[in-house]
N, C-alpha and C positions, 0 to 999 in steps of 0.2 A: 626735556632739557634744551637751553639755549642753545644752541651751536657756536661753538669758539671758531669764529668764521677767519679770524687774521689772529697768528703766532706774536701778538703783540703787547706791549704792556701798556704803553702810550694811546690817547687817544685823539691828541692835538689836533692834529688832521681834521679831521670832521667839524669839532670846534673850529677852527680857522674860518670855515668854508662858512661857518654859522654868523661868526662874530668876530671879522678879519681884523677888527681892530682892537687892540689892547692898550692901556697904558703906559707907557715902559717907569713912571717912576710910583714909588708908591712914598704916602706921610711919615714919616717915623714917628712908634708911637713905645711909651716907656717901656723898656725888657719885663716881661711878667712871670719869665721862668724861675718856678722853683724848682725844681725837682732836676738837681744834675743826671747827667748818665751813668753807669757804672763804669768806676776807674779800668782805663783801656789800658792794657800795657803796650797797646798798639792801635792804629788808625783800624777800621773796620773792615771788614771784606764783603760783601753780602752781595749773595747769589739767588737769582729768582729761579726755580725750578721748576718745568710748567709738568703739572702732573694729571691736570686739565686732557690730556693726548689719551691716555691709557697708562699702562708699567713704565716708571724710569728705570734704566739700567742704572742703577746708582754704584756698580764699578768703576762707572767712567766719570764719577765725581772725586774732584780728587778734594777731599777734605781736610787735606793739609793747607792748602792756601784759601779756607775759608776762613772764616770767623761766625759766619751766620749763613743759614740757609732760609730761605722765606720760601712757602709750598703754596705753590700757584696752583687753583685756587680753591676756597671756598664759595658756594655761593649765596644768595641772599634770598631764602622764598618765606612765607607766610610770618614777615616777622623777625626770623630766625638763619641764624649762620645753619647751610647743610649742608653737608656731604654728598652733592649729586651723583657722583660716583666710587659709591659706598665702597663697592666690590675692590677695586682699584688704586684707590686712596687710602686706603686700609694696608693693605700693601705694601702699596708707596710708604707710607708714612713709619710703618716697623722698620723697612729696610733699609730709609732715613737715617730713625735712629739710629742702628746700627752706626752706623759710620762714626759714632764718637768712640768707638771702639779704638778708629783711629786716631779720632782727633776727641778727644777726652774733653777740651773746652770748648767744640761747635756748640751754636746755639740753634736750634729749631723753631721755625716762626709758621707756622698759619696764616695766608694773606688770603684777605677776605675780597672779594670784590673783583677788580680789573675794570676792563672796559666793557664785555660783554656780558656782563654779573653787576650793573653795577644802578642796573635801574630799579631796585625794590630799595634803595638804603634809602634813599627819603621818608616811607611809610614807616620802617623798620625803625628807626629813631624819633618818630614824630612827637611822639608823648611819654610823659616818667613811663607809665608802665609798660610799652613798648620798647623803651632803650632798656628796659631790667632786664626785659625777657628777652632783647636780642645779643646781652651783656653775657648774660648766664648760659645763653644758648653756645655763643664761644667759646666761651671758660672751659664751659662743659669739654668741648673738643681738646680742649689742650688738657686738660684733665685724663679722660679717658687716654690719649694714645700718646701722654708722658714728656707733651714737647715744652718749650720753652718761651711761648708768648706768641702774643697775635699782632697782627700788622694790617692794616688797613688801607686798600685801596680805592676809593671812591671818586667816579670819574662820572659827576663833580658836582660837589654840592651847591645846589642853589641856584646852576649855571647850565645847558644842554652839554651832555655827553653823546652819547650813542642814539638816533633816534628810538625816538619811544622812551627814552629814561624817566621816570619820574623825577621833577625836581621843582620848588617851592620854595620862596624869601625866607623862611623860617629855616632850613636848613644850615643858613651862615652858622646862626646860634645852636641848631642842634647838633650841627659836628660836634661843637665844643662839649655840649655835654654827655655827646654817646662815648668821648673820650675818658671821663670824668667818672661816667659808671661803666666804661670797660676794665678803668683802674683799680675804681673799688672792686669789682672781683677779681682781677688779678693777685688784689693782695690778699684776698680772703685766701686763693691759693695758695702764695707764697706762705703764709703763715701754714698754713695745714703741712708743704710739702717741706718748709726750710729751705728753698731754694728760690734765686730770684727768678722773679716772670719779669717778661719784659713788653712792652707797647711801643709798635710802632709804626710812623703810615708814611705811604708814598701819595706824592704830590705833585702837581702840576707844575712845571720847570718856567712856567711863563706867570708874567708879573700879575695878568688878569686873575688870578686864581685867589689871589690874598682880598678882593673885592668882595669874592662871595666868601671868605672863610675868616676865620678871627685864631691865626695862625700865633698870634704874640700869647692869646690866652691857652689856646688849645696845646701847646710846648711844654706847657707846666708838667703835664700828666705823661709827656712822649720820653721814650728815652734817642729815638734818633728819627729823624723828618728826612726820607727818601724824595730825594727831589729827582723826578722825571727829566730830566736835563737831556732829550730827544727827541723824536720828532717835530722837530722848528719847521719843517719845510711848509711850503704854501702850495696851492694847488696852479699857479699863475708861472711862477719864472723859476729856475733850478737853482738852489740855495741848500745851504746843511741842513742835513737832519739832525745833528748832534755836536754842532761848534761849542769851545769855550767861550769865544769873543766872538764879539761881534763882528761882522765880515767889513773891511772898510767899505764894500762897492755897493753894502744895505744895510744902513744905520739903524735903520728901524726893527731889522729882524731881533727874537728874540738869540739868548745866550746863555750858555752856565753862568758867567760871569755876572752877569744881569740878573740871572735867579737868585743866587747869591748874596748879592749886595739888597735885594728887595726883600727877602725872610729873613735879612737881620735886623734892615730899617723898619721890618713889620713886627719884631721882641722876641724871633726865637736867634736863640745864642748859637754861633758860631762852631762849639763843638756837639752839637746836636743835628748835623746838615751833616749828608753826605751827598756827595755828586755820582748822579748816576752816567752810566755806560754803557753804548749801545752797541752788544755782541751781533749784530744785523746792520743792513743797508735800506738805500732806498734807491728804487731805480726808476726815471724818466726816460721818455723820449719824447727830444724837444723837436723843433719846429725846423729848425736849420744845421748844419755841420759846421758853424764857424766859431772860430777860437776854442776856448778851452771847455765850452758849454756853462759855466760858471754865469748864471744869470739871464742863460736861455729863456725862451718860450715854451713854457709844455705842453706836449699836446697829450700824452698821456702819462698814468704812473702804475705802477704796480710792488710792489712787497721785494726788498731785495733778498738776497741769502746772504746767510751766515757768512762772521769772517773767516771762517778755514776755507769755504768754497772760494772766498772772494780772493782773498790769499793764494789760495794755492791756483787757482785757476783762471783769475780777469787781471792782476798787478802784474800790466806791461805784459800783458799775454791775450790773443784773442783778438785781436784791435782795438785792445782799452788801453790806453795810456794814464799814467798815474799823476797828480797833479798833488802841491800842497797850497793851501789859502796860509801866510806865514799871518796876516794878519787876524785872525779867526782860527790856527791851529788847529784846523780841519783838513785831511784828505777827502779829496775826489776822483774818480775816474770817467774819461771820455774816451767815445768810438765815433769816432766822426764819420765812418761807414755806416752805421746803422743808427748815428743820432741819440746813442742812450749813455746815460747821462749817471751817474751812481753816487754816492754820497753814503760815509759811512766812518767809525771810529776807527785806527790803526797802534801798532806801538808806540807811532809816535805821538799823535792824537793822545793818548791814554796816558803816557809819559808827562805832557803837559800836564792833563787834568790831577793825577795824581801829585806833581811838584805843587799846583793850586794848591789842592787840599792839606799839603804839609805848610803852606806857607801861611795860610788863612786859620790854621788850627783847626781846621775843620774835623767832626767825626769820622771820615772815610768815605770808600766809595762802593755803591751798589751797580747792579748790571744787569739787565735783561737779552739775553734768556740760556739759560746751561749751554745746553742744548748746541744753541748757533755758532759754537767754539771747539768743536770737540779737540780738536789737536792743542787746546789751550792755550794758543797764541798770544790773547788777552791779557787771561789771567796770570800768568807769567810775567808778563808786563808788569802788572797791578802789581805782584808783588814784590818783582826787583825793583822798583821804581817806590811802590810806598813805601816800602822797609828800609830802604838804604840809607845809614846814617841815623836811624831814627834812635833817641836820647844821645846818650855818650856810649858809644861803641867800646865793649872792652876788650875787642881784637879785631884786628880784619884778616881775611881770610883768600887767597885765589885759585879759585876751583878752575883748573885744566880739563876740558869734559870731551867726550870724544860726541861730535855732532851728528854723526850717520853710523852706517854699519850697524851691526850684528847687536851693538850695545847702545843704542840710541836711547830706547823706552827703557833700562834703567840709569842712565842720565838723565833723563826727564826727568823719572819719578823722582831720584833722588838730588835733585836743584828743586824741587816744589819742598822737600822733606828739609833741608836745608836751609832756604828760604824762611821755611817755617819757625825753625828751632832760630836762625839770627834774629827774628822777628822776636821772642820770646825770649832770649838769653842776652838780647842787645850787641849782638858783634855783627860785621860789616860783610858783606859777601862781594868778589868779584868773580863775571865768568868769564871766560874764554874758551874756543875751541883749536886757536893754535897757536905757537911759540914765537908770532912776530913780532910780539911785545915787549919779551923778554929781555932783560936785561940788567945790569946791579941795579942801576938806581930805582928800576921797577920793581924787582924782588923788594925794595928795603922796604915797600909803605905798606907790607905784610908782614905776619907773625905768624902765619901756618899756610902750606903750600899741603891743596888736595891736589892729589893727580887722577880724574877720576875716570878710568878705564881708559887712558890714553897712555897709547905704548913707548915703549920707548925709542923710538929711531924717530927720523924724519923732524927733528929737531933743529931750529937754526942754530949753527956752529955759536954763536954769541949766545945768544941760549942756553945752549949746554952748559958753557965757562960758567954762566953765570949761578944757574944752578947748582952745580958741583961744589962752588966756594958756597952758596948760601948754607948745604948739606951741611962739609966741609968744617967750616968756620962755626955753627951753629944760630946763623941769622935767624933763622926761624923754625917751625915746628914742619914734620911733613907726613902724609898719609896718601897711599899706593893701593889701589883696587884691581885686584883682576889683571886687566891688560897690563898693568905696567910688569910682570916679568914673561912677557912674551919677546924674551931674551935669543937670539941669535941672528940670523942674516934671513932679512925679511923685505920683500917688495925693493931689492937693490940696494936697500941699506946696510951696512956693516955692524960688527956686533959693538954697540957702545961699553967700553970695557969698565970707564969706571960705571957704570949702572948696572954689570954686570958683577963686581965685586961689592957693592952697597945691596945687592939683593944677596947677597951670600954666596958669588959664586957657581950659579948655577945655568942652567941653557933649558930653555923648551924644549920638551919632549912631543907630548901628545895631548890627546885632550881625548875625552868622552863625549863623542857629538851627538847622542842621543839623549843626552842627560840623566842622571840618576838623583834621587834623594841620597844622602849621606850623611851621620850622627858624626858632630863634631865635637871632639873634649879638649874640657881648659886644661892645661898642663900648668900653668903657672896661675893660681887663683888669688893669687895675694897682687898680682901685677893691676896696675889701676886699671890697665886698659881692659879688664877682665870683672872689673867690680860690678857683683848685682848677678850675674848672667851664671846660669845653672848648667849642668855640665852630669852628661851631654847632651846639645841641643842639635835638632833637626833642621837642616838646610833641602830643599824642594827643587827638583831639576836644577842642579848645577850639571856645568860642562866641565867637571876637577883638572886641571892641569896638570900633566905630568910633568918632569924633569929628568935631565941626565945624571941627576941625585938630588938627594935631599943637602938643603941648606943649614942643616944644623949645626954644622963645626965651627961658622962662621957668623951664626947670628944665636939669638937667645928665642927658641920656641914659645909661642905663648897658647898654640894648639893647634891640632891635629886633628884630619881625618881620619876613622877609621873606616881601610877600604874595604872592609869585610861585611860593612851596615850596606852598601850600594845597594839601591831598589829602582830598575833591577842592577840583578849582580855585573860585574864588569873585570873584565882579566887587563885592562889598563892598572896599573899599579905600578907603586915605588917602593909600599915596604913602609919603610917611614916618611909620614906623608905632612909634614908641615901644613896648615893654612894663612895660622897668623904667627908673625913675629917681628922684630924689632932689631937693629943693627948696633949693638952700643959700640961698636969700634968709631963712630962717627958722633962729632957735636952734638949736631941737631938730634931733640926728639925724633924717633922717626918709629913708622909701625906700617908694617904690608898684612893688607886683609886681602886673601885670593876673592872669597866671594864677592861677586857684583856683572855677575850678567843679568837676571831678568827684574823687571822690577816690582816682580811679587816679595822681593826681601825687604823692601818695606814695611811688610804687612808682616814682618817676622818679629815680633819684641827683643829675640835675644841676639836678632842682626842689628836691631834699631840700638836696643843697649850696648852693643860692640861699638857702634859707630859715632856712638855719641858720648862714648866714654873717652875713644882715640882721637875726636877733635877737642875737648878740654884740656888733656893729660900732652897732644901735643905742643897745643897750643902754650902751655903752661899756666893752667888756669885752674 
């Protein structure tokens, strides 16, 4: 087996060094796509997952803000798509699946190729009876382990990739037709399975690429053309590896922007392109320490890391100071002690490229590599930024989340789960983690107030007013998790009284800090916030909150703990133990759900179905 010598997707770099010079414009020649996408109800998500390593912990995927998963990689030997590492990818590829468990409409892709895999695709497609058998030889994989289409990486036909790749003038035209009969057997699939297969390939983000490829014809057959829009940089002076635009101070460098505009003038359609994202860096060191390094001399490079490293450890920490290029909407960092030099995508970076992609109608955006993200910094991004507003919102929503502490990883999870459903149900999401914003005219351009695991005190005085009339008055809809009745004098704060009679009256007691499972019954099953959800359901390590009584005289029960199910048992108890219920002495919709500390209750259907019944029914929807 080759050795996947660099964690990369891209292979620009080396190309550069071969063939520095590219065209930047390409002919326009007539659109030749037929074959639209399949109707999105939303811009695309797509995540490369290198599986290429050994085992992915596919835990740490969170499948709610995908759309698509592409399995990095296959590879290309005798002819034929293999499974170099049977053992492993086997695995990978069950435990994949798995995850539409959570996400019911992920899609699963096979990406064939890379940079190090990617020198047999010339042979492999040379002649009909070779693209059959390297067609069927694909098929076959998505066949056998149940996924959902193949994607093609080829770096690069017709053109030097990696040394030693094979590649040959005939390839222009044979891309097009390995595409041609990867389709026809996809569809011989689909008919067999009733379900759609889908095709589709990643591409070189630079304009030279559409020279050796006949990208207007080859679109027919794709349902979405991953454009490598990364490693721009050059081996000579310090420049992005992953700008939209062009940088004013190097016209000539390549651009998303640039890629863009040349795969449309070259006949593939606009909602077929997504722009890629690079979850990694690049790091130099250049020649001298002056100025911002931004167009240095390099005297060496090497592979940067991931952005949570970069994040959490080199922005403005270290002796890297953090730069932004406004004209190329690229971030960099420089250490002018040590002369290195780094170049890399951020939120805000990704914020652009996602407003691109809604503004151009573009299919979405892709990203390389899981992995380089783990705290999900990114992908977060991608998706409060591509979702936001998208069709006609039929509510907005402002999600109050508590940022650190004890409850952090379930505010994560549940802004990703969130995220997800406005994505899919069309309503607007805002987040915040504090009350400085707060105020009437800010409440008014909502229709439902989450409070999610943010307590009640330490609120600005304006704030509160403001709240209490939205309640109050019934401006809008509201839903309280968890912390919000961690009711009395806490961290020097006082007990907020009316928050204290809109919970029912009640004051913190204690909690369970070892946590216990606990079976919780519907008490009111006709209530909507209750519809679907089977009784009694299991909740997994909660910390149950005690009180100095039960709230029931003052609110309307919608269900109950019983504290006799704890596993294990626990002598914390109330007797009658409230979870979820509802204040009707007050306007607004309103419903408190205690559970919401870990954010395994994602993965609970009958917490998923609680919580997505209490954001419609508050909302009034």
């Amino acid at each position: 087996m080759k050795y996947l010598h660099s964690p990369k997707k891209g292979g620009i770099y080396l190309l550069m060094l071969l063939l520095p010079a590219f065209i930047n414009a390409t002919t326009p020649v007539p659109r030749l796509s037929e074959k639209k996408p399949a109707a999105q109800a939303k811009p695309v998500v797509i995540g490369y997952v290198g599986g290429f390593r050994g085992l992915v912990n596919t835990d740490k995927i969170a499948a709610r803000k995908l759309t698509h998963i592409n399995y990095a990689f296959v590879n290309v030997q005798h002819n034929r798509a293999v499974l170099t590492n049977e053992k492993t990818d086997t695995i990978n590829l069950r435990k994949i699946n798995e995850l539409k468990a959570i996400n019911p409409d992920l899609k699963i892709l096979i990406s064939i190729g890379g940079w190090a895999w990617s020198e047999n695709f010339s042979d492999a497609v040379l002649t009909d009876t070779a693209r059959k058998g390297f067609a069927a030889s694909a098929v076959e994989i998505i066949r056998k382990y149940k996924l959902d289409g193949v994607d093609i990486d080829w770096e690069y036909p017709a053109r030097p990739g990696e040394e030693g790749n094979v590649y040959r003038p005939e390839d222009k035209q044979n891309f097009t037709l390995m595409f041609a009969e990867l389709r026809k057997e996809l569809d011989k699939l689909q008919k067999e399975t009733r379900q759609p297969k889908l095709l589709t390939t990643a591409v070189g983000g630079f304009e030279g690429f559409l020279e050796t490829s006949e990208m207007g014809k080859a679109a027919k057959y794709l349902d979405f053309v991953n454009l490598m829009t990364y490693d721009f940089y050059s081996d000579k002076n310090a420049w992005h590896h992953t700008n939209l635009y062009t940088p004013a101070g190097n016209p000539g460098a390549h651009s998303g922007d640039k890629a863009v505009k040349a795969y449309i003038a070259a006949g593939v359609p606009a909602e077929k392109l997504v722009m890629g994202i690079a979850f990694y860096g690049r790091r130099f060191k250049l020649a001298d320490s002056t100025g911002t390094g931004l167009g240095g001399k390099i005297e060496s490079q090497s592979f940067g890391k991931g952005y949570t490293f970069t994040k959490d450890s080199l922005i403005n920490k270290n002796g890297f100071r953090a730069y932004r290029d406004e004209s190329a909407k690229a971030p960099y960092l420089f250490n002018a002690s040590t002369r290195e030099f780094i170049t890399y995508d951020d939120e805000w970076s990704v914020q652009h490229k996602c407003d691109y992609v809604k503004t151009h109608k573009m299919g979405g955006v892709m990203f390389w590599e899981y992995s380089s993200d783990e705290k999900e910094y990114l992908l977060d991004e991608i998706n409060t930024t591509l979702y936001a507003s998208y069709n006609n919102p039929t509510f907005s929503a402002l999600v109050l989340y508590e940022g650190g502490g004890h409850h952090v990883d379930f505010s994560k999870a549940a802004k990703g789960w969130l995220t997800q459903l406005a994505a899919e149900k069309h309503f607007n999401l805002t987040f915040i983690n504090n009350t400085d914003s707060i105020d009437d005219a800010y409440l008014k351009k909502y229709q439902l107030f989450i409070q999610l695991d943010y307590a009640p005190y330490n609120w600005k005085p304006a704030a509160a007013a403001a709240f209490e009339r939205y309640i109050d008055e019934g401006r809008g809809g509201w839903i309280g998790f968890h912390h919000a009745t961690l009711l009395g004098e806490f961290d020097g704060f006082p007990m907020w009284n009316w928050f204290y009679n809109f919970m029912g009256g009640i004051r913190f007691k204690n909690y369970i800090p070892d946590f216990a499972d606990g079976k919780v019954t519907v008490e009111d099953k006709k209530h909507p916030v209750m519809k679907g959800i089977t009784s009694p359901f299991t909740i997994q390590k909660d910390e149950w909150y005690t009180y100095d009584k039960s709230p029931r005289a003052q609110v309307h029960v919608l269900a109950t703990v019983d504290e006799n199910s704890y596993v294990p048992a626990s002598d914390r108890k109330m007797g009658d133990h409230p979870v979820v219920w509802t204040n009707e002495h007050y306007k607004a919709k309103n419903v408190y759900i205690f559970m919401g500390h870990g954010p395994s209750l994602l993965d609970n259907p009958a917490y998923v179905q609680l919580f997505r019944n209490a954001i419609f029914w508050a909302a009034g929807k």
